[in-house]
C-alpha positions as CSV (number, residue, x, y, z in Angstrom):
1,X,-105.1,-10.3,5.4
2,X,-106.5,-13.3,7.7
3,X,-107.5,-12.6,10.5
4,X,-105.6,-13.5,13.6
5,X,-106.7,-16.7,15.3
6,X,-103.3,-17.6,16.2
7,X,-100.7,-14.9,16.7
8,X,-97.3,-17.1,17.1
9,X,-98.6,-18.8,13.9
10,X,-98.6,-15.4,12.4
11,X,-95.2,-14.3,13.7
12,X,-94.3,-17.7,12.4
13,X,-95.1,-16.9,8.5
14,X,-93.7,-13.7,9.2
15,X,-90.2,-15.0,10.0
16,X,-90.8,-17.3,6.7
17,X,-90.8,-14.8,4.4
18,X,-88.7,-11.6,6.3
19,X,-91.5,-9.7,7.6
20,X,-90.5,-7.9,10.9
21,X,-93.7,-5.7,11.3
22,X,-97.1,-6.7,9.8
23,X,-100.2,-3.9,10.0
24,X,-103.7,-5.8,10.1
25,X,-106.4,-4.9,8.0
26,X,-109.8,-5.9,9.1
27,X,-111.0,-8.2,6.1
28,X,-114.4,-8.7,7.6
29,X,-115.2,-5.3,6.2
30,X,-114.2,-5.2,3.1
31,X,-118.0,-5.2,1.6
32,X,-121.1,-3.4,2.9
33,X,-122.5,-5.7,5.8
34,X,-125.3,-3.6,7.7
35,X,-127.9,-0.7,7.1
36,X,-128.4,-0.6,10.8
37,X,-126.5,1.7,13.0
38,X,-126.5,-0.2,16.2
39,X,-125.4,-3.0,14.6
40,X,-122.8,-2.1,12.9
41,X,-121.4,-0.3,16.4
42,X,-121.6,-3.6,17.7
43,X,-119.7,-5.4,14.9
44,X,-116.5,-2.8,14.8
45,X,-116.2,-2.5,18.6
46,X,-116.1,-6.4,18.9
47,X,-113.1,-6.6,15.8
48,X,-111.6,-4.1,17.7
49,X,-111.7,-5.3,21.0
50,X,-110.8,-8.7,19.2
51,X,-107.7,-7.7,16.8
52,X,-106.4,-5.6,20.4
53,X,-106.2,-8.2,21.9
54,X,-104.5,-10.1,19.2
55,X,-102.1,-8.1,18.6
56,X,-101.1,-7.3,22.2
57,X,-99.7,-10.6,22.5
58,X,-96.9,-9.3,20.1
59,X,-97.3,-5.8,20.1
60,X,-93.9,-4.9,18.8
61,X,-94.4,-6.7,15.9
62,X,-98.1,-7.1,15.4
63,X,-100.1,-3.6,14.6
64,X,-103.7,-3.1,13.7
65,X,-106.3,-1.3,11.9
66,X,-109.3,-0.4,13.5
67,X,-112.7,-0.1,11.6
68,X,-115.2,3.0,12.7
69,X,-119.3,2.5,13.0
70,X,-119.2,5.7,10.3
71,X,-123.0,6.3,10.5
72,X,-123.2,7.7,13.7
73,X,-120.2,10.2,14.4
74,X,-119.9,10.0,17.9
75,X,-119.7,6.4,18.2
76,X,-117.0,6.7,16.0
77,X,-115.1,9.5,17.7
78,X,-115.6,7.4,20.9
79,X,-114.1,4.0,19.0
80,X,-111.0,5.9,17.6
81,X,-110.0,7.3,21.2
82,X,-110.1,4.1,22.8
83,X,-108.4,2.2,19.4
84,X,-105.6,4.9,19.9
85,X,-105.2,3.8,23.8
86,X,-105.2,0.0,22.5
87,X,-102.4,0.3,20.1
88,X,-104.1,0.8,16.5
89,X,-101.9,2.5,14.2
90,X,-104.6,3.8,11.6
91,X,-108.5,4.2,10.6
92,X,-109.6,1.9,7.8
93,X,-111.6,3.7,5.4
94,X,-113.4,2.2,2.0
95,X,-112.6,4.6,-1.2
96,X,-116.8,5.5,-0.6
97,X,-118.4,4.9,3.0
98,X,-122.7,4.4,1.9
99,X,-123.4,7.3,-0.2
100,X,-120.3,9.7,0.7
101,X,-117.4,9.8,-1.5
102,X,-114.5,10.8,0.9
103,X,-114.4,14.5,0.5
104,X,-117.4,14.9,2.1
105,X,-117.4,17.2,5.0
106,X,-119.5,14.7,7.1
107,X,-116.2,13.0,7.6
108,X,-113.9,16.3,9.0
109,X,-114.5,15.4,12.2
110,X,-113.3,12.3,12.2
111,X,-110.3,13.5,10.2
112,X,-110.0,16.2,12.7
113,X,-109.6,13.4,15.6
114,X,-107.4,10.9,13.7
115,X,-105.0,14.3,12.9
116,X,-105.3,15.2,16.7
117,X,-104.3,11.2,17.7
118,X,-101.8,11.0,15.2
119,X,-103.5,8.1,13.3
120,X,-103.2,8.2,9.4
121,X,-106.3,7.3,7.4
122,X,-106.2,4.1,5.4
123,X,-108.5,4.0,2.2
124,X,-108.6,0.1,1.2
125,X,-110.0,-1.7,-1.0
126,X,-113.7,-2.5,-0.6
127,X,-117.6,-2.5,-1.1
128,X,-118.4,0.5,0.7
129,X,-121.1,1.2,-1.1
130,X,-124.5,-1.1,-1.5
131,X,-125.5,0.9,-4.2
132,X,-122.3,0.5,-6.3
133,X,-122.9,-3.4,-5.5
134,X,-125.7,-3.5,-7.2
135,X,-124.9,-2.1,-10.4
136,X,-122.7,-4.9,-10.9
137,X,-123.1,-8.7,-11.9
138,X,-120.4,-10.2,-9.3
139,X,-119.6,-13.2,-11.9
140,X,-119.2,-11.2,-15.1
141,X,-117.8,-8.1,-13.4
142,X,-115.9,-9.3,-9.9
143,X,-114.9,-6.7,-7.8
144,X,-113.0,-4.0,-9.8
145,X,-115.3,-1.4,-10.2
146,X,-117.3,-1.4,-6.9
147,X,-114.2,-2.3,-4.8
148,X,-110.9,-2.2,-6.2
149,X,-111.2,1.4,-8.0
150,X,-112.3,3.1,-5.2
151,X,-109.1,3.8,-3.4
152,X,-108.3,6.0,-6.8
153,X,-111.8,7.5,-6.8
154,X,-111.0,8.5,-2.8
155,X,-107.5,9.9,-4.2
156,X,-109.1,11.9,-6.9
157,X,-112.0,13.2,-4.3
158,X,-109.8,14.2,-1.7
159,X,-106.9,15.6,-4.0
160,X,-109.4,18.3,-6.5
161,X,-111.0,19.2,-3.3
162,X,-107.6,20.2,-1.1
163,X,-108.9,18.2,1.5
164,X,-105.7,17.3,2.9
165,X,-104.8,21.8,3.3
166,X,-107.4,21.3,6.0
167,X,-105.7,18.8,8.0
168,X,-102.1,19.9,7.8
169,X,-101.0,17.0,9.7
170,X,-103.0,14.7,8.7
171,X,-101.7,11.5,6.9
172,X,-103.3,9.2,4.1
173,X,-102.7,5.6,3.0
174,X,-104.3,4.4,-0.2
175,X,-104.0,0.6,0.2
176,X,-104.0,-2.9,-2.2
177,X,-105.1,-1.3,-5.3
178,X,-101.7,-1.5,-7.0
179,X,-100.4,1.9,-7.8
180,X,-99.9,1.8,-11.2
181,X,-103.0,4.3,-11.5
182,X,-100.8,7.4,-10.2
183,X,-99.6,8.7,-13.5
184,X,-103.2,8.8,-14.8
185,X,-104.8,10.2,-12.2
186,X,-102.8,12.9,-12.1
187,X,-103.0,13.6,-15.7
188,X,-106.7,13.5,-15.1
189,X,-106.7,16.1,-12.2
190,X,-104.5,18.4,-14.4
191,X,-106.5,18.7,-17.1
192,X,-109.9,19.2,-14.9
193,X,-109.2,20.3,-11.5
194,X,-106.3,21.4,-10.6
195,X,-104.6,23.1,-13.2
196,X,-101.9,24.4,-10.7
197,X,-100.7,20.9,-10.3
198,X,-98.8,21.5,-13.6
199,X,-96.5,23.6,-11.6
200,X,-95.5,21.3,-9.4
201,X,-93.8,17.6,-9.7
202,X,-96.0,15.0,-8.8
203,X,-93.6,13.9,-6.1
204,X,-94.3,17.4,-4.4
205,X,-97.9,16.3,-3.9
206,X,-97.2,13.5,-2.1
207,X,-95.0,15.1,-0.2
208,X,-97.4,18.2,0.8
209,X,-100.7,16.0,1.1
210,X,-98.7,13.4,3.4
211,X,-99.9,10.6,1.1
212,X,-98.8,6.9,0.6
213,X,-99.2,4.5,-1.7
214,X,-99.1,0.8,-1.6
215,X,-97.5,-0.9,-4.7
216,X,-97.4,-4.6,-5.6
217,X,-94.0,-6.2,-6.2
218,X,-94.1,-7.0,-10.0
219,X,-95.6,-3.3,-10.9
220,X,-92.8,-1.3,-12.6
221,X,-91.2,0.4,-9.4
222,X,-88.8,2.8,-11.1
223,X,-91.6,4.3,-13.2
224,X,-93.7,4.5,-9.9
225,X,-91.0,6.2,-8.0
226,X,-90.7,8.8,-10.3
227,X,-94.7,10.5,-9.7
228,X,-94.7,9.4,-6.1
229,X,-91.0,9.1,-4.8
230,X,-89.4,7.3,-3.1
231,X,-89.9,7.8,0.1
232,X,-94.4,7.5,-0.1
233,X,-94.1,3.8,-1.2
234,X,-95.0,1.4,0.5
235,X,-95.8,-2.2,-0.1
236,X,-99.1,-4.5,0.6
237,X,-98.3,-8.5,0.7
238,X,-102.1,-9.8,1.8
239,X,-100.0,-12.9,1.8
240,X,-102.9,-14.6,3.9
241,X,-104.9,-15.3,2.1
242,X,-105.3,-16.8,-1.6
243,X,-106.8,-13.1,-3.4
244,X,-105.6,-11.1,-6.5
245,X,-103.0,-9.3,-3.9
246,X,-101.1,-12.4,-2.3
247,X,-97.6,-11.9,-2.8
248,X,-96.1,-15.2,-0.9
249,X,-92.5,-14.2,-1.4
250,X,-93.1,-9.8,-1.4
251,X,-89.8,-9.9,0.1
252,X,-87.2,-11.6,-2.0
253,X,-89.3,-10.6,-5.6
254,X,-88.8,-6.9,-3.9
255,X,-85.5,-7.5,-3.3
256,X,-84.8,-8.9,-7.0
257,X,-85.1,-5.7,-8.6
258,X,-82.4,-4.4,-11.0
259,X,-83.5,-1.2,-11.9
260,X,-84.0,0.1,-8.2
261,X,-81.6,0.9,-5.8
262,X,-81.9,-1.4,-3.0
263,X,-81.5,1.3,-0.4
264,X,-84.5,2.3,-2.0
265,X,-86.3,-1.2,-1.8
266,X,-85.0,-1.8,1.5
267,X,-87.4,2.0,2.0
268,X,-90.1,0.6,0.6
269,X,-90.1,-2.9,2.8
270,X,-90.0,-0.8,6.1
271,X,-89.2,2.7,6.8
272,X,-91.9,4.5,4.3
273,X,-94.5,2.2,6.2
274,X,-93.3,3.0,9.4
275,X,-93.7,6.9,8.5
276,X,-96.7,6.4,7.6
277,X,-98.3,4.7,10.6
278,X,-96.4,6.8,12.8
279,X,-94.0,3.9,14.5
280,X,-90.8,5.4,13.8
């Protein structure tokens, strides 16, 4: 998403296109930006501090993200108390944070806090990792593998390592990376992992693990729903800004599907997101 310089323009393109509740994700931080700890304190508490206030000036229909200094613990603990008390609605997360994959218990307490203030954890795309950026030629590659496959790598982590069983209440977002991956992650974690899953239907996991998945609006919806259900949908416009996830119209090419319900579209479009993020 943009960022917010001008929140009635916002609201503006919202009414344009049907939106009545847009969730902001802090685009600044989409690739690695500092080794230094004090900096990077400095840069997430003044996004913070900035979307807050953004977002304040419509807050029913204006919600944020807020991004954590991950490198030093407290700080972040700290950050996600007083983003709670500001109106965030979720934690942004990359798919890897530096040299962690997402499993890794460095990051329990910080899932412990988000479960205890009720604020889902939102793995986005992104360059979390410097060293992943620099196995990779930019032109010749883009950004698939060091950005846009890391939300499934995150999924995989957390899912063969039951991290979710340790935060019973703790919810998960895996945003704008399509979610046409589902089926084969799954089949992989079957086959290596987690044997057990082939006891139960894919749409119990989601269910159990409190996870949501953000589809695009030409991916083939019925298929979807039938892994992750109906109900842990949701859908990512990023309409912007001109990237490989703009969706101008999300709304109406939602809304022209024939081979889904549209009590089930109208799901997708706005109460599945509002579960998730804990506004309803």
């Amino acid at each position: 998403m943009r960022e917010i310089t001008d929140p009635a323009a916002r609201l503006r393109d919202m009414d344009k296109i049907g939106v009545e509740l847009q969730v902001i994700y802090p685009t600044l931080f989409l690739v690695y930006l500092t080794d230094d700890p004090n900096l990077e304190i400095a840069l997430c508490r003044a996004y913070n501090r900035f979307v807050a206030d953004a977002c304040g000036k419509a807050p029913q229909r204006l919600k944020w993200v807020a991004i954590l200094p991950l490198r030093d613990s407290n700080a972040s603990l700290h950050e996600m108390k007083w983003a709670k008390e500001q109106g965030a609605v979720g934690i942004f997360f990359r798919g890897m944070e530096g040299n962690l994959t997402l499993d890794n218990p460095y990051f329990f307490p910080i899932y412990a806090q988000a479960e205890r203030l009720d604020l889902p954890i939102c793995i986005h795309t992104g360059s979390g990792s410097r060293y992943l950026m620099q196995l990779f030629d930019v032109e010749r590659n883009h950004t698939f593998a060091h950005n846009r496959v890391l939300p499934v790598v995150a999924f995989r982590d957390l899912v063969a390592n039951r991290i979710p069983e340790r935060f019973p209440k703790l919810r998960f977002g895996f945003i704008e990376a399509a979610a046409s991956w589902v089926p084969y992650i799954l089949h992989v974690l079957r086959r290596s992992v987690r044997g057990d899953l082939k006891r139960k239907t894919p749409q119990e996991l989601f269910r159990e693990y409190r996870f949501w998945v953000a589809c695009e609006a030409d991916e083939e919806l019925s298929h979807l729903i039938h892994f992750i259900g109906e109900d842990h949908i949701v859908i990512g416009s990023d309409y912007g800004h001109n990237d490989p996830s703009k969706e101008p119209q999300f709304v109406a090419h939602m809304r022209a599907h024939e081979d889904v319900a549209p009590g089930v579209i109208e799901k997708i479009l706005c109460e599945n997101a509002r579960r998730l993020y804990g506004l309803s």
